[in-house]
Steps between C-alpha positions, in 0.01 A plus 500: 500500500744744628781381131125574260493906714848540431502378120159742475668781666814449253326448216288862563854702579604365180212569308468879629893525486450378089211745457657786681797441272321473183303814582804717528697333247152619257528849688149467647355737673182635664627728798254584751298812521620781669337573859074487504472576816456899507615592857478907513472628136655401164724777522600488877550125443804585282638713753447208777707266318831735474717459802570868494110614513350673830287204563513098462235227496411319810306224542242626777522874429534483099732752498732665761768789545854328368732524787851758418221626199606893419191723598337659229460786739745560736815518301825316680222323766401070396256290618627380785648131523152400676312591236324831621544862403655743783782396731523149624364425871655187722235208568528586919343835580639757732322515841314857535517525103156444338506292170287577241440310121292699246387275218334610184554601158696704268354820709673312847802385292532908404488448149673864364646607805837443711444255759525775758240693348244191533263519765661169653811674456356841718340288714761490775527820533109579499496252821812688632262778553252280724782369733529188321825328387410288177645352193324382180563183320382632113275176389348703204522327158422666137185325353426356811153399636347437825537094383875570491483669794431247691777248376738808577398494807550130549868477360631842573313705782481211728793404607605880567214503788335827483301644743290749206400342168382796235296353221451743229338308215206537235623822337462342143685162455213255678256667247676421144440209265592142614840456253469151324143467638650390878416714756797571785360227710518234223801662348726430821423116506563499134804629518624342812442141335674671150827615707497165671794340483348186350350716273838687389718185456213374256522811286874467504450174392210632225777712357818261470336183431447436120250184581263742720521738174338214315222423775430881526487518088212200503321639772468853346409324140220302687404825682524690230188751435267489262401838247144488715711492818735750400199772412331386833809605691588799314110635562561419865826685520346852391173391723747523750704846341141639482403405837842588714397857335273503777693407745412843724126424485379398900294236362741366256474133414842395422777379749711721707812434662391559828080521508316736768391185656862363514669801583274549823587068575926596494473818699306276775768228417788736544285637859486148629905417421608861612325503820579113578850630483452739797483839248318755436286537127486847371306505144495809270286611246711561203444851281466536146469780231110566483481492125605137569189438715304640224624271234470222751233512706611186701829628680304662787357211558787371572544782784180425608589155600796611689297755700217261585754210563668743741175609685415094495798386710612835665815505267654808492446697186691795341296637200741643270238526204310754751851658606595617118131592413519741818840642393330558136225665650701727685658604234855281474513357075538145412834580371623581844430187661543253219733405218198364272168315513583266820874584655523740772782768452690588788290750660230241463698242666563758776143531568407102524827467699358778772167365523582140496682591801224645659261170461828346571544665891141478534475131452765458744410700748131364427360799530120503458383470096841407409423123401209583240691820466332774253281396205592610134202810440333453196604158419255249390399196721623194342265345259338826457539703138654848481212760591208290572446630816677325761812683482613660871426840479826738605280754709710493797340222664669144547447234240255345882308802494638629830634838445819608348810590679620198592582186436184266474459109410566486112716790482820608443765744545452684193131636565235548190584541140354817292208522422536353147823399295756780516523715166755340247798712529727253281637136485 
């Protein structure tokens, strides 16, 4: 029994050391394709592939700042060899020195400013001026979402220990068109089985081996599509051009990367995990240009589901949407405070790093109202549409009806937003 295995086990080396011969010898070849898997963007997935880009592919995250990367921003500064923008903290904490992480996006990363000039860069300072020693561990990530944000958390933030966790998510990312059809949720396991390393030696294998050519060139001609299949796919690719068109509309039928629905699930997922870990959640409702808003009548809605996630679980909520609109309305321009649609300038940095500070002391001096901190002013209530009625009205009163003045459950540091979208004094 054991003489017939070995004979069969010869006699197939021999046969696919013969075929892989005869292949080369007759120059065969049917290379695989290049990557399907779309991780951030066709474009960025170029730049994630060359070992001197700003960012590299991770299995968990997608995509990650490239340690000893040069910063596209702070000329002569790198990402630092941990991965993270700003200067590198040690894993044990000073006693008396209060360690905070700020995760979000490209606006937390401080996309088009000096690190220094980012609000988690002015943070230290801003809780110098409450008594409070602190550093910041920068966990903000270009293109990130709240999704991302959580898998950040789990393999960077974590084992640094903070005592304050600043989520700053949902400014526009969670709202854009699912790439390849795979929301961030789906996209992760996907590409945590691709980057496998089961999955890697087979697609080293795919490339070198001549006899997997052959299999691969069968399977596509029995694959192969027909004309009727090939019109049936092309109509569904501009169904889908047509419909991502769309993609602003509340009610919009196609798939996000991050739904309402899902982005309210991680922010309680990234509650449960920060406070099991002994810190402190502080959320903040991310601003945007109002001609945005206008185009895409969803965004608020994503600000409304931080503010009523916030008055939910007493969370401590800085509205930064209601700061800039209040700015606007008293008279500062949108050039002042940011360098485009989305990315705070310095100034604008200055004024999230000051009042994150305040919600900041509050929380830890848990003063009254400083959990469900202030609510965002005219935002709408998730679910709700854009001027149907249920927005909070910014009359002075607090988004519980209790007078204004001071802090009240649902509310936040920033106070009410103008009455109406500030006048559009230039992109």
């Amino acid at each position: 029994m054991l003489r017939r295995l070995i004979v069969s086990l010869a006699s197939l080396l021999v046969f696919f050391a013969l075929l892989e011969g005869g292949l080369r010898l007759a120059g065969f070849r049917h290379p695989p394709r290049k990557d399907q898997l779309i991780v951030w963007n066709a474009h960025e997935d170029v730049a994630l592939r060359q070992r001197d880009g700003m960012f590299r592919h991770s299995a968990r995250q997608l995509w990650e700042p490239r340690p000893g990367s040069q910063d596209s921003w702070d000329e002569g500064r790198t990402i630092n060899a941990a991965g993270y923008r700003g200067p590198e903290l040690p894993l044990e904490k000073t006693p008396g020195r209060l360690r905070v992480a700020t995760l979000g996006d490209s606006s937390t990363f401080g996309m088009g400013v000096r690190y220094d000039e980012s609000y988690s860069g002015q943070l230290p300072a801003a809780l110098a001026a409450h008594g409070i020693d602190a550093e910041v561990l920068c966990g903000g990530v270009i293109g990130f979402t709240i999704r991302q944000g959580l898998e950040r958390y789990d393999e960077l933030i974590r084992p640094y220990d903070p005592d304050v966790v600043v989520c700053a998510f949902g400014a526009v990312n969670e709202h854009l068109p699912a790439v390849g059809g795979l929301p961030d949720e789906e996209k992760i396991g996907v590409n945590e089985a691709y980057r496998s390393e089961a999955a890697r030696f087979y697609r080293r294998m795919r490339k070198q081996v001549r006899a997997l050519h052959l299999f691969a060139w069968v399977g596509d001609r029995l694959q192969a599509e027909s004309e009727e299949q090939r019109v049936a796919r092309l109509r569904e690719e501009k169904r889908l051009h047509e419909l991502n068109k769309r993609v602003g509309e509340a009610d919009w039928e196609g798939q996000r990367r991050v739904s309402l629905d899902e982005f309210t699930a991680n922010l309680e997922r990234l509650r449960q995990r920060v406070e099991a870990d002994g810190a402190t959640l502080v959320v903040v409702s991310m601003p945007r240009h109002p001609d945005c808003e206008r185009d895409a009548p969803v965004l608020p809605l994503y600000n409304a589901a931080v503010r009523d996630f916030a008055g939910e679980h007493d969370v401590p909520l800085l509205s930064a949407r209601g700061l800039i609109r209040k700015q606007l309305a008293q008279g500062a321009t949108w050039e002042e405070l940011f360098v485009d649609f989305y990315h705070p300038s310095p100034r604008g940095h200055a004024l999230l790093a000051d009042k994150l500070a305040n919600v900041i002391a509050r929380a830890l001096a848990g003063s009254p109202g400083d959990g469900p901190a202030q609510g965002d002013g005219r935002e709408p209530r998730a679910g709700s549409a854009p001027g149907d009625g249920t927005e909070d009205e910014a009359d002075g009163a607090n988004a519980d009806g209790t007078p204004g003045g001071h802090p009240g459950p649902g509310q936040d540091e920033a106070g009410g937003e103008a009455d109406g979208p500030p006048a559009r004094d230039g992109r």
